[in-house]
Wavefront OBJ file of the C-alpha trace (Angstrom):
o trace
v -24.419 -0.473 -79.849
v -27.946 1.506 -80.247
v -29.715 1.693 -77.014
v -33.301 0.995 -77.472
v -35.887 1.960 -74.679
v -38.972 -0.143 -74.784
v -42.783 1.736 -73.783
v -46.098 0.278 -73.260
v -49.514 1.070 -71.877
v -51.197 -0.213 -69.107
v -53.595 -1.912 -70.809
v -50.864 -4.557 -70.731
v -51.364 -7.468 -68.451
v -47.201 -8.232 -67.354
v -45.725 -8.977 -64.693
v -44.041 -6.630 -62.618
v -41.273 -8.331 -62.078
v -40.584 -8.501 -65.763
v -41.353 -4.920 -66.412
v -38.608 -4.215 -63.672
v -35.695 -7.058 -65.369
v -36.293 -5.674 -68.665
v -36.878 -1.810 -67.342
v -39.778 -1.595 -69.524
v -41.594 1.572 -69.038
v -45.702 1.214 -68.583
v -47.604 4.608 -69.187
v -50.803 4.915 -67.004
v -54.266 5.393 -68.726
v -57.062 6.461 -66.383
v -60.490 5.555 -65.445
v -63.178 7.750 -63.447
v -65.768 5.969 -60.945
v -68.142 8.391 -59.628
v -66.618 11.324 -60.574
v -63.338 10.266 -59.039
v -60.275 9.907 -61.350
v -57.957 6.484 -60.545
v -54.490 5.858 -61.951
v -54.467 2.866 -63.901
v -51.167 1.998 -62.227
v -51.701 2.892 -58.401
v -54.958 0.165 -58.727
v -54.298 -2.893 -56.552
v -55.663 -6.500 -57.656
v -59.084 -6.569 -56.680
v -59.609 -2.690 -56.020
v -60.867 -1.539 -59.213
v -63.574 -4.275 -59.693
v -64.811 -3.316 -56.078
v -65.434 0.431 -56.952
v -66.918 -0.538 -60.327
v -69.237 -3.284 -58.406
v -70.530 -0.258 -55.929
v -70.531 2.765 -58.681
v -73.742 4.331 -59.831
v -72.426 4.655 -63.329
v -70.051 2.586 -65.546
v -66.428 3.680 -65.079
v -65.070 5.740 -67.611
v -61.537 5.069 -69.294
v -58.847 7.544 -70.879
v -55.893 7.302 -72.403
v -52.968 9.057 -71.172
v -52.841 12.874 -72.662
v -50.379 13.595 -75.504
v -48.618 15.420 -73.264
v -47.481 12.555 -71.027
v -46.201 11.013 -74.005
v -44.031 13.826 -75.152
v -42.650 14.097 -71.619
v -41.661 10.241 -70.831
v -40.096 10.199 -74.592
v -38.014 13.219 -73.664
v -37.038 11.656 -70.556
v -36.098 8.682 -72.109
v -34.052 10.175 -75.337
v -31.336 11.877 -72.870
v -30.246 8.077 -71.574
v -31.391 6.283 -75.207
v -30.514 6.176 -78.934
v -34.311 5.017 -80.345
v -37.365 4.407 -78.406
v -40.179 1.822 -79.088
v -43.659 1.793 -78.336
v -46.367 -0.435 -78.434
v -49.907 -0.187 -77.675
v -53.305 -1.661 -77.251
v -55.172 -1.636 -80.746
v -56.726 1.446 -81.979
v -59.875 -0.188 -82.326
v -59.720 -0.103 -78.406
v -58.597 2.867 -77.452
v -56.630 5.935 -78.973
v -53.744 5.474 -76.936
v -51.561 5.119 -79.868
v -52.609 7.910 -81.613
v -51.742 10.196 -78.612
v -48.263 8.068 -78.459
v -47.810 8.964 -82.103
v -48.702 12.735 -81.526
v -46.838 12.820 -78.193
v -43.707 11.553 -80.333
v -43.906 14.295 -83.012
v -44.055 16.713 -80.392
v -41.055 15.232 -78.443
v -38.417 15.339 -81.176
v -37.265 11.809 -80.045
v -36.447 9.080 -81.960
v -39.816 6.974 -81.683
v -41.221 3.956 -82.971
v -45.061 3.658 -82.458
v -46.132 0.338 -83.507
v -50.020 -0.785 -82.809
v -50.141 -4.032 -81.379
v -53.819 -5.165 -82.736
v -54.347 -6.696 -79.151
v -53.994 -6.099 -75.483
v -53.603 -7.474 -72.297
v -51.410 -10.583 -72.552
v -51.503 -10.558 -76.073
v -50.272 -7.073 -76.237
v -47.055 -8.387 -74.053
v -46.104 -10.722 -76.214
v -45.234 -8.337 -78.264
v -43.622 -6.148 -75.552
v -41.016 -8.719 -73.841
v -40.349 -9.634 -77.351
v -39.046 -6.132 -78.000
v -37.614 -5.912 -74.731
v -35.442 -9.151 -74.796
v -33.994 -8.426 -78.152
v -32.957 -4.478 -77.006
v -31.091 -5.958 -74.186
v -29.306 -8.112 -76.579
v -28.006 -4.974 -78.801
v -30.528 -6.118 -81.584
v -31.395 -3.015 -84.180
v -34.808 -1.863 -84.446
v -35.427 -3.344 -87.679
v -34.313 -6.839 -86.798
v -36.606 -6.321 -83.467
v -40.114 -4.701 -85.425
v -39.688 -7.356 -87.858
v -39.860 -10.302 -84.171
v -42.717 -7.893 -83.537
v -44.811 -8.744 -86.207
v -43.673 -12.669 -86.549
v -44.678 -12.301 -82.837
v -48.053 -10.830 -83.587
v -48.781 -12.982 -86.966
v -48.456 -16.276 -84.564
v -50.679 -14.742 -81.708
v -54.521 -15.129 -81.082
v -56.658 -13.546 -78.456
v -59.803 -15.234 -77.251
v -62.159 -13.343 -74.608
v -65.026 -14.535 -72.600
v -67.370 -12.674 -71.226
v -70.135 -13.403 -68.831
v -72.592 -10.678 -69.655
v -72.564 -7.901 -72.756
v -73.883 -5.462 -70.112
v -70.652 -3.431 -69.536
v -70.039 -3.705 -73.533
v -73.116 -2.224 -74.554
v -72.997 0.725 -71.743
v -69.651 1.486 -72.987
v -70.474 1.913 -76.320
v -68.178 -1.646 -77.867
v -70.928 -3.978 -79.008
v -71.190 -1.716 -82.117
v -67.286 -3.043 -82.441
v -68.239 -6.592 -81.660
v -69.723 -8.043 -85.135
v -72.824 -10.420 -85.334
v -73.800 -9.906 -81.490
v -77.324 -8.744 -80.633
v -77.270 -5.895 -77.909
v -80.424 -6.946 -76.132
v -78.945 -10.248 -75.313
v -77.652 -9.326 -72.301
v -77.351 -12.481 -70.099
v -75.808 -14.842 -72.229
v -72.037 -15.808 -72.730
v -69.657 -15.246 -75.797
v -66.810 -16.209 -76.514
v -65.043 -14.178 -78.949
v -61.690 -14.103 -80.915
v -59.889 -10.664 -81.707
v -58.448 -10.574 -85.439
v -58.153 -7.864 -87.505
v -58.373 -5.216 -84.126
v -62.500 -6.535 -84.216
v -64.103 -8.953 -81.860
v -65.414 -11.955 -83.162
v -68.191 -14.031 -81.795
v -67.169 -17.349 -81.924
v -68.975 -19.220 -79.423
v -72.015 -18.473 -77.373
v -75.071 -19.898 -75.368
v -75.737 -20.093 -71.588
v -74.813 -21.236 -68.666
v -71.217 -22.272 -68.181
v -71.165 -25.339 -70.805
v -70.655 -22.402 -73.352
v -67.328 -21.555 -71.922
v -66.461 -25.713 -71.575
v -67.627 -26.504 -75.174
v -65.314 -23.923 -75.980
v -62.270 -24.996 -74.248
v -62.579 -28.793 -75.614
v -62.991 -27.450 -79.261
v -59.908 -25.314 -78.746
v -57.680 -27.725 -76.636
v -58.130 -30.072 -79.906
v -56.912 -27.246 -82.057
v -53.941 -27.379 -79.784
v -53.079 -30.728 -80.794
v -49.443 -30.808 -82.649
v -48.517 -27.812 -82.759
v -45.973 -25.783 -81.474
v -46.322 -23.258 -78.459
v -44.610 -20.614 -77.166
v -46.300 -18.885 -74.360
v -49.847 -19.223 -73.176
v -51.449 -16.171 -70.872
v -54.488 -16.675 -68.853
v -56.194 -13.119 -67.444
v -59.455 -12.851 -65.806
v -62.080 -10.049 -64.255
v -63.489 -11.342 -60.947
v -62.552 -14.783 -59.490
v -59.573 -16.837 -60.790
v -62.149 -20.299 -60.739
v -62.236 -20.161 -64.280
v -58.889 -19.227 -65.086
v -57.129 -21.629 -62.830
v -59.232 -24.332 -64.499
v -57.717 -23.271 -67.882
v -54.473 -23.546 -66.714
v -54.812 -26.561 -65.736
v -56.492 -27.750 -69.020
v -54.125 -26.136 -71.070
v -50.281 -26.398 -69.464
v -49.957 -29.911 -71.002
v -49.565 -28.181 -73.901
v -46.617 -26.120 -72.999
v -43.746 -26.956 -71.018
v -43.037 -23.274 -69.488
v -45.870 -22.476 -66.387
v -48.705 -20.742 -67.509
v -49.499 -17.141 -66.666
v -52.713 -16.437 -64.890
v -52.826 -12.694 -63.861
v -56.245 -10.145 -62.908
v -56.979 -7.915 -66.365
v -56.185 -4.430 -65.566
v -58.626 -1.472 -65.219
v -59.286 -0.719 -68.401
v -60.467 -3.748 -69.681
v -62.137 -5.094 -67.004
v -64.872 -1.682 -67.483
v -65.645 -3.290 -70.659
v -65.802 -7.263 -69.910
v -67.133 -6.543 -67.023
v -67.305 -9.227 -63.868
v -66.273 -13.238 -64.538
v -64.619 -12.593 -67.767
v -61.917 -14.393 -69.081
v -59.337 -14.606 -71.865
v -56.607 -16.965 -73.215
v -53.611 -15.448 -75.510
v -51.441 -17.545 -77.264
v -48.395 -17.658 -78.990
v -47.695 -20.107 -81.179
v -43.868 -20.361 -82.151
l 1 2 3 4 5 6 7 8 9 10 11 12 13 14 15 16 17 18 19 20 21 22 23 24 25 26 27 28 29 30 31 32 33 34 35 36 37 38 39 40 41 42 43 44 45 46 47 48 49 50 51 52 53 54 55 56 57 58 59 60 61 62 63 64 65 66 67 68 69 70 71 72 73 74 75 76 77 78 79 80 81 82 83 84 85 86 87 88 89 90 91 92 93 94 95 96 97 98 99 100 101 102 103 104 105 106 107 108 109 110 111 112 113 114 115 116 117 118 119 120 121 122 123 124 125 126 127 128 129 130 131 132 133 134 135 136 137 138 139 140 141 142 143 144 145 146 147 148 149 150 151 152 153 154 155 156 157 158 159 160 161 162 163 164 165 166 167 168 169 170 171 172 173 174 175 176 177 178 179 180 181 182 183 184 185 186 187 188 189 190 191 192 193 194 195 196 197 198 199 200 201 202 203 204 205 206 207 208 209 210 211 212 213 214 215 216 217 218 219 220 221 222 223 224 225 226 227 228 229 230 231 232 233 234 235 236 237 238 239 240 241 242 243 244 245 246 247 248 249 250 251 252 253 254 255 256 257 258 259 260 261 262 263 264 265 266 267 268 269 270 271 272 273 274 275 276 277
């Protein structure tokens, strides 16, 4: 049977308890506040949106060097046949490009696949993988759950301001949004690795116009797994849990965004990722 190790980024929102069952392995990206360079991973819930609340200047993010890469692939080829990993979309960040050149360098056996998503999204994607390499399933049969997994998944974000978006340089990846509009909320939908505006206004009726529309898209269909993350307070989130776990039967995950995506959605943002079976 081909052992398969399974990698991700910490861009991921999981579970640690899951990343321990299935011995997933999460590679750290990095953000500086004030000069001062934080592990993605050593962050604790609540820390990072502290030091980016009292910073002078956004935080800056980085992905993890090439070299990291090449090192935990190395590592990981003297216990495994094959390795997988998936990562945040490129569109995001150019973690998978340094995965990609940190696997040429390594001489393992890697699979890179770009996710198109992050966060909860992104670990759809990743327990899928994970569950199936536990099982003894090949890599074909598990890139080809991958993208049925990523085909049936949608990403919606809300965000409360576009101030961290436009500081860090994203609106120009956000389509049809006006950077001067600073104080208003958007809802957008991630397809195609590009942000979407699909809903915005102010005050917080945006966000509840939103959810009704969407909860009546929800109507008849079939669900797999719904994630809830959120930047800030859980008010929101907990209220779209409890809008939306009548349509599933398996408890809804509502977890703080890491690090890296809360320097670009900045405080009281939101996001619900779906997959639909």
């Amino acid at each position: 049977m081909t052992k398969i190790a399974v990698v991700t980024d910490s861009s991921v929102t999981i579970e640690d308890e899951l990343v321990q069952e299935y011995g997933i392995q999460v590679i750290p990206l990095s953000v500086m506040v004030d000069g001062i360079l934080y592990s993605d991973a050593d962050l604790k819930e609540g820390e990072f949106l502290n030091l980016m609340k009292t910073s002078k200047n956004l935080p800056k993010t980085s992905q993890p060097p090439v070299g990291v890469f090449a090192e935990v692939y190395g590592k990981l080829a003297k216990d495994y046949d094959q390795i997988l990993s998936i990562h945040m979309s490129h569109a995001l960040s150019g973690t998978v490009e340094a995965a990609r050149q940190g696997a040429s360098l390594s001489g393992a056996k890697v699979e890179v696949v770009d996710s198109s998503f992050t966060d909860q999204a992104q670990k759809f994607q990743v327990l899928a993988a994970a569950r199936l390499a536990r099982e003894g399933a090949s890599l074909e049969d598990i890139l080809a759950e991958i993208d049925r997994v990523r085909a049936n998944t949608e990403l919606y974000i809300g965000v409360s301001t576009l101030e961290n978006l436009v500081k860090g340089g994203r609106i120009g990846r956000v389509s049809g949004l006006i950077s001067s509009l600073l104080n208003i909320r958007v809802v957008m939908e991630m397809v195609n690795h590009e942000l979407r505006p699909i809903a915005k206004g102010r005050g917080a009726k945006t966000f509840k116009k939103w959810l009704d529309e969407f909860k009546a898209g929800l109507e008849g269909r079939e669900i797999a797994a719904i994630g809830i993350s959120y930047a800030g307070k859980p008010d929101f989130a907990e209220e779209l849990k409890s809008q939306l776990q009548p349509f599933l039967e398996a408890p809804i995950s509502v977890l703080e965004t890491g690090s890296i995506i809360q320097t670009h959605t900045g405080e009281d943002a939101w996001a619900v990722l779906i997959h639909y079976a």
